[in-house]
C-alpha positions, 0 to 999 in steps of 0.5 A: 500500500502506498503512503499518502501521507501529505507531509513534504508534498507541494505544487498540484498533487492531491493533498489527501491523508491515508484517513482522508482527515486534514483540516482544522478550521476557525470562524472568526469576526475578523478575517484579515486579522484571523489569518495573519494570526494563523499565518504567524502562529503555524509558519503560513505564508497566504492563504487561498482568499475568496472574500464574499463567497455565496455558496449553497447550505441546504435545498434553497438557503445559501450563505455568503463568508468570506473564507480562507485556506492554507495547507502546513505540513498538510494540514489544511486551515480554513478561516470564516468570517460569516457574513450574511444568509444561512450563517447560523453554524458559522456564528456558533462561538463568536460574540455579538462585538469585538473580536474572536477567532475560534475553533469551529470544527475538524474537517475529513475529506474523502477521495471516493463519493461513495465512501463520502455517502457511507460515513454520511449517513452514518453521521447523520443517524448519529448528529444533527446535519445543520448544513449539507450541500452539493457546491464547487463541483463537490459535496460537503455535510456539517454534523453537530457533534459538540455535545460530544466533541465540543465541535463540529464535524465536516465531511466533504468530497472534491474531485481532482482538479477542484478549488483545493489544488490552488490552496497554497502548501507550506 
C-alpha cells in the first residue's frame, strides 16, 4: 500500500491523508486579522482568499463568508468570517462585538463519493446535519457533534482538479 501521507508534498498533487482527515478550521469576526494570526502562529505564508463567497447550505438557503485556506505540513486551515444568509453554524462561538477567532470544527475529506455517502449517513443517524450541500463541483455535510466533541464535524468530497489544488502548501 502506498503512503499518502501529505507531509513534504507541494505544487498540484492531491493533498489527501491515508484517513482522508486534514483540516482544522476557525470562524472568526475578523478575517484579515484571523489569518495573519494563523499565518504567524503555524509558519503560513497566504492563504487561498475568496472574500464574499455565496455558496449553497441546504435545498434553497445559501450563505455568503468570506473564507480562507492554507495547507502546513498538510494540514489544511480554513478561516470564516460569516457574513450574511444561512450563517447560523458559522456564528456558533463568536460574540455579538469585538473580536474572536475560534475553533469551529475538524474537517475529513474523502477521495471516493461513495465512501463520502457511507460515513454520511452514518453521521447523520448519529448528529444533527445543520448544513449539507452539493457546491464547487463537490459535496460537503456539517454534523453537530459538540455535545460530544465540543465541535463540529465536516465531511466533504472534491474531485481532482477542484478549488483545493490552488490552496497554497507550506
Amino acid at each position: 500500500m502506498t503512503d499518502k501521507s501529505p507531509v513534504g508534498r507541494t505544487g498540484g498533487e492531491s493533498i489527501v491523508s491515508k484517513d482522508d482527515y486534514y483540516q482544522y478550521a476557525y470562524v472568526t469576526t475578523d478575517w484579515q486579522r484571523a489569518m495573519e494570526d494563523l499565518a504567524r502562529t503555524h509558519g503560513i505564508g497566504s492563504f487561498m482568499e475568496m472574500p464574499d463567497a455565496e455558496f449553497d447550505t441546504g435545498p434553497g438557503k445559501t450563505a455568503v463568508c468570506h473564507f480562507a485556506l492554507a495547507y502546513c505540513n498538510g494540514l489544511q486551515f480554513e478561516v470564516i468570517q460569516p457574513l450574511s444568509g444561512d450563517c447560523g453554524v458559522y456564528r456558533w462561538g463568536l460574540p455579538e462585538d469585538g473580536y474572536a477567532t475560534r475553533f469551529h470544527h475538524l474537517g475529513r475529506h474523502f477521495s471516493d463519493r461513495a465512501e463520502f455517502d457511507r460515513h454520511r449517513a452514518e453521521a447523520a443517524a448519529q448528529w444533527a446535519l445543520p448544513v449539507a450541500a452539493d457546491t464547487m463541483g463537490g459535496t460537503y455535510a456539517y454534523f453537530d457533534a459538540r455535545a460530544d466533541f465540543g465541535h463540529f464535524i465536516e465531511y466533504f468530497c472534491f474531485p481532482p482538479g477542484s478549488h483545493l489544488e490552488a490552496v497554497p502548501r507550506y
